[in-house]
C-alpha positions in Angstrom: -38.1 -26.4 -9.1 -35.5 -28.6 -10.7 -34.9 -31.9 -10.0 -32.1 -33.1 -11.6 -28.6 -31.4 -9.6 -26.3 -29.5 -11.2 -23.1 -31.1 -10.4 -20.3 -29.6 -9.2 -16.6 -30.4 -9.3 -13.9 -29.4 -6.6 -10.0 -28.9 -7.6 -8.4 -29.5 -4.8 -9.4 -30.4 -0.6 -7.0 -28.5 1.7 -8.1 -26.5 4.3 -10.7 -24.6 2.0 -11.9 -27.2 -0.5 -12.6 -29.5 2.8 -14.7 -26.2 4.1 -17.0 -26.1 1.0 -17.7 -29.8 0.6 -18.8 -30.1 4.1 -21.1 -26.4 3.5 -22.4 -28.1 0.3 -23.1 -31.4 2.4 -24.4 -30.0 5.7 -26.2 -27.5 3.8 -27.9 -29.2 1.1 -31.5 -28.0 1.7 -31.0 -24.9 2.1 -28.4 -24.1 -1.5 -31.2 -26.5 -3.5 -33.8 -23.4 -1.8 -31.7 -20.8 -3.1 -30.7 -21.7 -5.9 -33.9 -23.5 -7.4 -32.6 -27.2 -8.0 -30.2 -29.3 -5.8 -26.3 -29.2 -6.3 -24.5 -32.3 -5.9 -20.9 -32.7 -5.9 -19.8 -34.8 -8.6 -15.8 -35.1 -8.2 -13.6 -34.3 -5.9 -9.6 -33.8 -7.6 -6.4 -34.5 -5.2 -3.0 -35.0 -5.4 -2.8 -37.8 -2.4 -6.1 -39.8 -3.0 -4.9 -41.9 0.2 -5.6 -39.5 2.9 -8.9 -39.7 4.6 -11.1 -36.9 4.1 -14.0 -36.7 6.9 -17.7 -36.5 4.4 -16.5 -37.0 1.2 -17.1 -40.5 -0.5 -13.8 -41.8 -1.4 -15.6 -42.5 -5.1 -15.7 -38.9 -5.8 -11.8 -38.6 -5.7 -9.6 -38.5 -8.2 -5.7 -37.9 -8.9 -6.7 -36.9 -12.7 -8.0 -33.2 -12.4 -8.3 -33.1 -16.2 -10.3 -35.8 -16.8 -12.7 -34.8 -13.7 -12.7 -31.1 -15.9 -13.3 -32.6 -19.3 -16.1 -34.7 -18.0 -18.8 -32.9 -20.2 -21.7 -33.3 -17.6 -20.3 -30.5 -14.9 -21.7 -27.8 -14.5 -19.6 -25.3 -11.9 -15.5 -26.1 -11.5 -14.4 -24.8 -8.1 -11.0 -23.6 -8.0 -9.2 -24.2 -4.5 -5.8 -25.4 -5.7 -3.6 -21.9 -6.1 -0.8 -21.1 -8.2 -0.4 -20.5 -11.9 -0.5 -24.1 -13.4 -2.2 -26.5 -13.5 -5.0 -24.1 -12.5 -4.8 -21.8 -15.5 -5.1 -24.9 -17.9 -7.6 -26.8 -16.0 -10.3 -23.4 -15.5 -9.7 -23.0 -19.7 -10.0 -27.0 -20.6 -13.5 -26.5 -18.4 -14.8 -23.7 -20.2 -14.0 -25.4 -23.4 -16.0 -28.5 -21.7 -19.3 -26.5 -20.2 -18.6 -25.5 -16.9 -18.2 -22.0 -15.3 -15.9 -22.1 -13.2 -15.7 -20.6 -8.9 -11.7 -19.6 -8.2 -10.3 -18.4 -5.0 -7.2 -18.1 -7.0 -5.7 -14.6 -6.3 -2.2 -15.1 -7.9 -3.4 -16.5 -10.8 -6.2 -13.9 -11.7 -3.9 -10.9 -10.6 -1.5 -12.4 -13.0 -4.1 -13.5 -16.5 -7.6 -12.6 -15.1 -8.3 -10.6 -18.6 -7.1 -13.6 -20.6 -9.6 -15.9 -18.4 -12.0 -14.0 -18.5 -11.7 -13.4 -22.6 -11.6 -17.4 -22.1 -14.8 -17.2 -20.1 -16.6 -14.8 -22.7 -15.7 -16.7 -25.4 -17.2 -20.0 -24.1 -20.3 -18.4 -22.6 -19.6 -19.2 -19.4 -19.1 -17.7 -15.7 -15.8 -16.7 -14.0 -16.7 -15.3 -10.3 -13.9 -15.1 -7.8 -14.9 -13.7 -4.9 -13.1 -15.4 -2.1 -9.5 -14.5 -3.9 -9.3 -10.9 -2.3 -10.7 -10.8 1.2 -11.9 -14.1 2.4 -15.6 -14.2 3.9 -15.8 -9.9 2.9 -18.1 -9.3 0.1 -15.9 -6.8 -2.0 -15.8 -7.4 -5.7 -19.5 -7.9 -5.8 -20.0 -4.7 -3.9 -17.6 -3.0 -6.9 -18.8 -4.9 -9.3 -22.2 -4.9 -9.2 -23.9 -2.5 -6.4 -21.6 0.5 -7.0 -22.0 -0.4 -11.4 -23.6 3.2 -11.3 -20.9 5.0 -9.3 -17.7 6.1 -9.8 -14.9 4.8 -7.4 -11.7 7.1 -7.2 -10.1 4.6 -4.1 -9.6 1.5 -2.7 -7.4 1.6 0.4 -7.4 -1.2 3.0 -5.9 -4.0 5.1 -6.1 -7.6 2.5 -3.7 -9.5 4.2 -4.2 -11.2 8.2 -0.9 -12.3 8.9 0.5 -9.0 8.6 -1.8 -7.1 10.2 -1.5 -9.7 13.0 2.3 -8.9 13.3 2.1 -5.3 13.4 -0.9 -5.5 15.5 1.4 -7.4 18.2 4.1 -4.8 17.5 2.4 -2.0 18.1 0.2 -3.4 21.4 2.7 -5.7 22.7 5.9 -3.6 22.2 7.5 -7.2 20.4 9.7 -7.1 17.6 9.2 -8.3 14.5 10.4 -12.0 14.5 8.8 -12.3 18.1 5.6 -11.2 16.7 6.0 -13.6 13.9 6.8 -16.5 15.6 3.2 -16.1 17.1 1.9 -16.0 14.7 3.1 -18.8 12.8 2.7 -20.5 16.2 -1.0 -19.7 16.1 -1.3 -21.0 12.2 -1.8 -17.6 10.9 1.5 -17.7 8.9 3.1 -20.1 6.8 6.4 -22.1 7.7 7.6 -19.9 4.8 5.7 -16.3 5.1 7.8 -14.9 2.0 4.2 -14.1 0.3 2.6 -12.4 3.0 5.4 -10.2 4.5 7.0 -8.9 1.7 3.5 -8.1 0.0 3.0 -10.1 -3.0 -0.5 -11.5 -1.4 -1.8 -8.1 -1.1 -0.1 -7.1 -4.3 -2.6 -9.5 -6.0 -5.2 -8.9 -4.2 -4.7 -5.1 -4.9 -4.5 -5.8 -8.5 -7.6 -7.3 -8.7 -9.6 -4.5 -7.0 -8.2 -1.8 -8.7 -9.1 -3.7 -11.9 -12.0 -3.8 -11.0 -12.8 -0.4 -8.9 -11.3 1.1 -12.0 -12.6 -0.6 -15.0 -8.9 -1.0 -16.3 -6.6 -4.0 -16.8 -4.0 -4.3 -13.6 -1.7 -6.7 -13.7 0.4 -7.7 -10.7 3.5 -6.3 -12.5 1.7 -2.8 -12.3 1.7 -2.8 -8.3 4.5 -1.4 -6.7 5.1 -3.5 -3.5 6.8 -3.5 -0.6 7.5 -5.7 2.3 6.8 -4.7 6.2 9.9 -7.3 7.5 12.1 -4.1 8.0 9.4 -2.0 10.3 11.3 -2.0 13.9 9.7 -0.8 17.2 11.7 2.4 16.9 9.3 2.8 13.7 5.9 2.1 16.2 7.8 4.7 19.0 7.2 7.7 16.3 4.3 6.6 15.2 3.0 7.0 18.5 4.7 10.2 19.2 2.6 11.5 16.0 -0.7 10.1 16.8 -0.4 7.0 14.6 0.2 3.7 14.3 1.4 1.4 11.1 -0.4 -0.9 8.7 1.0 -2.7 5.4 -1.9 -1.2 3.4 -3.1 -2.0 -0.5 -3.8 1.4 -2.0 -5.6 1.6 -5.7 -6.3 5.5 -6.3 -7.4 7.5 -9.9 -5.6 10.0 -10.4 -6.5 13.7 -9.6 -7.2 14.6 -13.4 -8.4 11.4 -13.9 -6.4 10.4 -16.6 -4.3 7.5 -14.9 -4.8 4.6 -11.7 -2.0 3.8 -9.8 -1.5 0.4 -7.1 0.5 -0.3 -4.2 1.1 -2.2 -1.0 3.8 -0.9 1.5 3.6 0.0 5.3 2.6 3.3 6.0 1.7 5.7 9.1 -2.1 6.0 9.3 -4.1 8.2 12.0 -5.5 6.6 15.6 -8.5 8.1 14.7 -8.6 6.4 11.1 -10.9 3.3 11.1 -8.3 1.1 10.1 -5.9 2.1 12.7 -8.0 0.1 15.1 -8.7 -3.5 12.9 -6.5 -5.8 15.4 -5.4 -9.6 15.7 -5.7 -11.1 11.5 -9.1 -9.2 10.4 -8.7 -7.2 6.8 -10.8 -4.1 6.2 -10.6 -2.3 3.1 -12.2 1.4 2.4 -13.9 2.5 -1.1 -14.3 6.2 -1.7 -16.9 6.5 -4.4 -18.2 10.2 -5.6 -21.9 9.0 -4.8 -21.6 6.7 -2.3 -19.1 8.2 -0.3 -17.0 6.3 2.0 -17.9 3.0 2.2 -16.1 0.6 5.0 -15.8 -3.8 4.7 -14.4 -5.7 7.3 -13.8 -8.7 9.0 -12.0 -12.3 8.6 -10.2 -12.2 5.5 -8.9 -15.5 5.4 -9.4 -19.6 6.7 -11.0 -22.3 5.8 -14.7 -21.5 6.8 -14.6 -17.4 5.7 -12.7 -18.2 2.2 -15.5 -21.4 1.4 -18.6 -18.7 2.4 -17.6 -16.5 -0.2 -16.7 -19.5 -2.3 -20.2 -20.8 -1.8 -21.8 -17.7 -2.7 -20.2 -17.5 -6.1 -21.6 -21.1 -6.0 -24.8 -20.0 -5.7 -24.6 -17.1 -8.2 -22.9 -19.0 -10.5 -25.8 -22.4 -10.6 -28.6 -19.6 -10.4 -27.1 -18.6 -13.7 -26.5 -21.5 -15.1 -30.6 -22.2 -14.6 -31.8 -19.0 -16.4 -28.8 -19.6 -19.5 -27.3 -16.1 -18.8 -23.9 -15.3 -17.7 -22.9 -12.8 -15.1 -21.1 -9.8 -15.1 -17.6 -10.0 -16.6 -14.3 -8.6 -17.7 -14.7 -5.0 -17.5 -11.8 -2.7 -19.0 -13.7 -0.2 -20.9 -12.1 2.8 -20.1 -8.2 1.4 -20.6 -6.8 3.8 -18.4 -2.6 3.4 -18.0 -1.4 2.5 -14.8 1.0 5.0 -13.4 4.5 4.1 -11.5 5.0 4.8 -8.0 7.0 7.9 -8.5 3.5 9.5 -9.8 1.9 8.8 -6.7 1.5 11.9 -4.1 2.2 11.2 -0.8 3.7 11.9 2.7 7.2 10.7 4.2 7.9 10.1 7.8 12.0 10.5 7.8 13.9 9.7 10.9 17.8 10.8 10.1 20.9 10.2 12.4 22.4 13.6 11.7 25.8 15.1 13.8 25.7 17.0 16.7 26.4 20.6 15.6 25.4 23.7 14.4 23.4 24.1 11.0 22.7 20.6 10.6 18.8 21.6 10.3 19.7 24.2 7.7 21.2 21.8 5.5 18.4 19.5 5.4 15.6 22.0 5.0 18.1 23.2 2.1 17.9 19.4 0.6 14.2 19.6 1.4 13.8 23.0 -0.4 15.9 21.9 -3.9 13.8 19.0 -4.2 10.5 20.8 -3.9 9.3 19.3 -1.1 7.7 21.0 1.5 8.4 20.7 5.4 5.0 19.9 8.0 7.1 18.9 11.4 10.5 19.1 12.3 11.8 17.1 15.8 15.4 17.6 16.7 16.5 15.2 19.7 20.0 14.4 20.8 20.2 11.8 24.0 24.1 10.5 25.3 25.5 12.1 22.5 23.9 11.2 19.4 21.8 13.7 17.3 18.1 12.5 15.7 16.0 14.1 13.4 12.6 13.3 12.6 11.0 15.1 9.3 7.2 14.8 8.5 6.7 16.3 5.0 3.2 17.9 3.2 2.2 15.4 0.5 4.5 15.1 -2.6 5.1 13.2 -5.6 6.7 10.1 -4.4 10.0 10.5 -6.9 10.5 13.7 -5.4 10.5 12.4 -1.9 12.5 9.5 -3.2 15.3 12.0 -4.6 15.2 14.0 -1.3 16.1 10.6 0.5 19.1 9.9 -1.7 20.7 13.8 -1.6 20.3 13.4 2.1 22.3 10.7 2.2 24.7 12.6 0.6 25.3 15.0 3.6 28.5 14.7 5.2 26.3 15.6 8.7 23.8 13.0 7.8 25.4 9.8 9.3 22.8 7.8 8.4 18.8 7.5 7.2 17.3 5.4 10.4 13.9 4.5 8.7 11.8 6.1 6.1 8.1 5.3 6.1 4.8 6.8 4.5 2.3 8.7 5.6 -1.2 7.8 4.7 -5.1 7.5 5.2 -5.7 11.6 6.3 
C-alpha cells in the first residue's frame, strides 16, 4: 500500500462540503483500505474564513479558491460550491494543474458537461459527478457503467424532494399548495426562495444529465422542456383520485419509437396508484430505467442533504484516487451516437382535461367534434353539473403532444366552453 496521501481539496463547506470533510475525517481507516493509500485533505476554500467549522483545522482554509486549485500537488478537487462561475473556471484551471476533479454540481454540468468533460479528456484527468442527480442514489454509475452493454430506451422518475414533499402533503393531507409549502420550508426541505425546485429547473438539470447519459447524446438544459407544479390545486388531486391516480412532477428522458431522436422533460403528470412511484412519500426521489435487456430497473431513496449528497460525493472520491493510483482515467464523455433532441410537441402522450362548459344541449358534441379535427382520440368522458354549473372531464388515448396542445387552444375557442379548469398529463401506464 501507499504511503504518501493523496491530497484532496474541497471548494466550498456548506451543508455538503461540511458532510464530506467530517466522512473523510471520521472515516480515514477505512477510505486509506479502499482505496490503497490514505487521502488527506489538503485545503479547504470559503467565502467567510471566520466562521467556525467543527473538525476542520482553521489552516486548511482559504478565501483564495484559485490558488488552493493551482497548487500543483492536489490530486482530487471536490466541487460543492454550485452555480456556473466560479466553478466552471476553477474545475478547468484544476485540470490544467493535475487534479481530477469530484462535482455535485448539477446546473453547471447540465449546462457545459461536454465542454468539461472535453476539458477533462484533454488533460488526462477524471470528471465523476455522481451526487449532482439524485443525492445518496447510485444512478449515473448504474447507466454508465453496469448497463455499458444495454440499451436504455427511458428514464422516468422523481429527482427532486421538495416537490415530491409538497404534493405528497397535497394529496395525503388534502392541503393546498402554499400550505404544503410552508411545511416544508418549515421543515428545511425548501429554500426561502423555492423558484428552482417548483418550477422545475432542478430536475430539468438533473434530467438533462441522465438522458445524456442513458442516451449517449449531448442534452443540454435548453433541450428540456419544463414545467413548474406551483399551479397543481386540490381540485387537480380530487380527479386524480376519481381515476385511480395521484400526481408527481416527474423527469421523463425517452428514445423515440423509431429510434431516431431522445426527447426530455419535467412537468406534473397523473401516474397510476398501482405505479411504483405513485407511493415514494415525504422528500425521497426514485427514478425508473427501462432497458431492452435489463428490463425495468427501479432506484430509490434520499435524494438530497448533507449526509446522502457527500456519500455519493465520497464514492466518486474513492473511484476517482483508485484511478489516480493505477494512472488511468474513468469512463467519460459519451455522445457517440449524436442523436437530435426532439421538442415537446414530438412527444406522445395523454391529457387529463377538466373544461367548465354551459349547461345545455350538444355541448359534448362539440367537443368530441374539436377532439375529432385534431386527431385526437377520446378514452373517458365525465359530464357533471352541481348548483348550476356544467364540468367536463376528458381523458384522451396517447397523442402527439402538439396535437393535444392544439385541441386545448380550439377548445377555448368554443362559445360553450367558459373556461379550461386545469390541464394535466397522463403518464407512467
Amino acid at each position: 500500500m501507499r504511503t504518501r496521501p493523496l491530497k484532496v481539496a474541497l471548494l466550498g463547506c456548506g451543508v455538503v462540503g461540511s458532510e464530506v470533510a467530517r466522512i473523510m475525517t471520521t472515516h480515514a481507516d477505512d477510505l486509506t483500505a479502499r482505496i490503497g493509500a490514505p487521502v488527506e485533505l489538503a485545503g479547504v476554500a470559503v467565502r467567510r474564513p471566520s466562521k467556525v467549522r467543527a473538525g476542520i483545522d482553521p489552516e486548511l482554509v482559504t478565501t483564495d479558491a484559485t490558488a488552493l486549485v493551482k497548487r500543483g500537488d492536489i490530486d482530487v478537487v471536490v466541487e460543492v460550491i454550485g452555480g456556473i462561475e466560479p466553478a466552471r473556471t476553477l474545475i478547468t484551471t484544476a485540470f490544467e494543474h493535475g487534479a481530477s476533479v469530484v462535482s455535485a454540481n448539477k446546473a453547471l454540468i447540465a449546462q457545459d458537461g461536454a465542454a468539461l468533460h472535453a476539458a477533462a479528456e484533454q488533460q488526462g484527468r477524471d470528471l465523476y459527478y455522481e451526487a449532482a442527480v439524485a443525492g445518496a442514489i447510485p444512478l449515473i454509475r448504474p447507466l454508465r457503467e453496469s448497463l455499458a452493454g444495454d440499451k436504455v430506451n427511458r428514464v422516468l422518475g422523481i429527482v427532486n424532494g421538495t416537490t415530491n414533499f409538497i404534493l405528497d402533503k397535497m394529496d395525503t393531507t388534502g392541503a393546498g399548495y402554499q400550505e404544503a409549502l410552508d411545511e416544508a420550508t418549515a421543515l428545511g426541505y425548501a429554500e426561502a426562495d423555492p423558484t428552482a425546485d417548483v418550477e422545475g429547473f432542478d430536475a430539468a438539470a438533473k434530467a438533462a444529465i441522465l438522458a445524456g447519459i442513458a442516451f449517449h447524446t449531448r442534452v443540454r438544459l435548453d433541450d428540456v422542456h419544463r414545467e413548474g407544479m406551483t399551479e397543481v390545486t386540490a381540485a387537480d388531486f380530487a380527479s386524480a383520485k376519481r381515476m385511480g391516480c395521484t400526481i408527481k412532477l416527474l423527469a421523463i428522458c425517452e428514445r423515440a419509437a423509431d429510434g431516431g431522436s431522445v426527447t426530455a422533460r419535467v412537468h406534473p403528470a397523473m401516474i397510476p396508484l398501482s405505479h411504483p412511484l405513485a407511493s415514494v412519500r415525504e422528500a425521497y426521489n426514485a427514478v425508473f430505467v427501462e432497458a431492452e435487456a435489463a428490463g425495468r430497473l427501479m432506484f430509490y431513496g434520499p435524494g438530497a442533504g448533507g449526509a446522502p449528497t457527500a456519500s455519493a460525493v465520497l464514492g466518486d472520491l474513492v473511484a476517482v484516487c483508485r484511478n489516480k493510483l493505477g494512472e488511468a482515467t474513468g469512463p467519460g464523455d459519451s455522445a457517440y451516437t449524436q442523436l437530435p433532441v426532439g421538442s415537446m410537441g414530438e412527444v406522445v402522450t395523454r391529457y387529463h382535461i377538466s373544461l367548465d362548459v354551459a349547461d345545455k344541449p350538444g355541448v359534448l358534441a362539440q367537443v368530441a367534434t374539436v377532439f375529432a379535427e385534431h386527431g385526437v382520440s377520446i378514452d373517458t368522458v365525465r359530464q357533471t353539473v352541481k348548483d348550476g354549473e356544467a364540468s367536463l372531464v376528458v381523458v384522451t388515448h396517447r397523442a402527439p403532444d402538439a396535437a393535444l396542445s392544439g385541441t386545448v387552444e380550439a377548445l377555448r375557442n368554443l362559445d360553450t366552453v367558459r373556461g379550461v379548469a386545469s390541464i394535466m398529463r397522463v403518464e407512467g401506464e
